[in-house]
N, C-alpha and C positions, 0 to 999 in steps of 0.2 A: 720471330727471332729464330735464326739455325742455332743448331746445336750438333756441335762435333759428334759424327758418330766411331767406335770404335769394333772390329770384330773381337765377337765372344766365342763363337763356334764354327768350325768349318768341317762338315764333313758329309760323307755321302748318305749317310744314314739317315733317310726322311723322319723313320720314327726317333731319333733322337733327339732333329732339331723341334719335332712336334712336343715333345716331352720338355726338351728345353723352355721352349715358349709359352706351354703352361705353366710350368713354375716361375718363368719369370714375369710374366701376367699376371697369377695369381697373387704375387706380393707386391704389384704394381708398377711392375718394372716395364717400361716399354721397349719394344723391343721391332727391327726389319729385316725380314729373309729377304737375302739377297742370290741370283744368281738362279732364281725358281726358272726362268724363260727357259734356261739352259737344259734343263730337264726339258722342255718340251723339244726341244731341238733334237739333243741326243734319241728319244724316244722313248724315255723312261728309262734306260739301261745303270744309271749310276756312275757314271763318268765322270761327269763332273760334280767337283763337289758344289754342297752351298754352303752359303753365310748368314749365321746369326748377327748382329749390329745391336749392340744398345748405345745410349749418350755416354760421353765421356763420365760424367759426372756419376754414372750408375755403375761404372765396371767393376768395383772394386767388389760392388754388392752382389752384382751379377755374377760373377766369379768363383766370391763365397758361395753362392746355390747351387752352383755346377757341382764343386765340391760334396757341399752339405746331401747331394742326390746323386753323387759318382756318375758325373754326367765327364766324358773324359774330354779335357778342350786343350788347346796346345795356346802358353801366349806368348800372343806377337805385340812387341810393343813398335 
């Protein structure tokens, strides 16, 4: 079964999306960086950004953590 995914984070800052995705693994939230290739492409430089993904069905929760951890995320509905 698919499950819609939606972006929770985008940004260039590796350690945030890493910080990100333990706290949302930690409380069981799963979660897909997207857009990793692209760092390989660029060369490591920070260009492009990335994206966090959780299911639809988790954003609300996911969202609340970013908060709850002044993780700063911008939404895109």
């Amino acid at each position: 079964m698919l499950f819609p995914m939606k972006e929770l984070l985008r940004t260039n800052d590796i350690t945030a999306i890493a910080f990100a995705k333990a706290i949302l693994q930690g409380e069981g939230i799963d979660c897909f960086e997207m857009d990793v290739n692209m760092s390989v492409l660029e060369g490591g430089i920070g260009i492009f950004p990335r994206r966090l993904m959780v299911r639809q069905k988790d954003l609300f929760l996911a969202r609340a953590m970013m908060r709850d951890n002044n993780i700063a995320y911008e939404e895109r509905d």
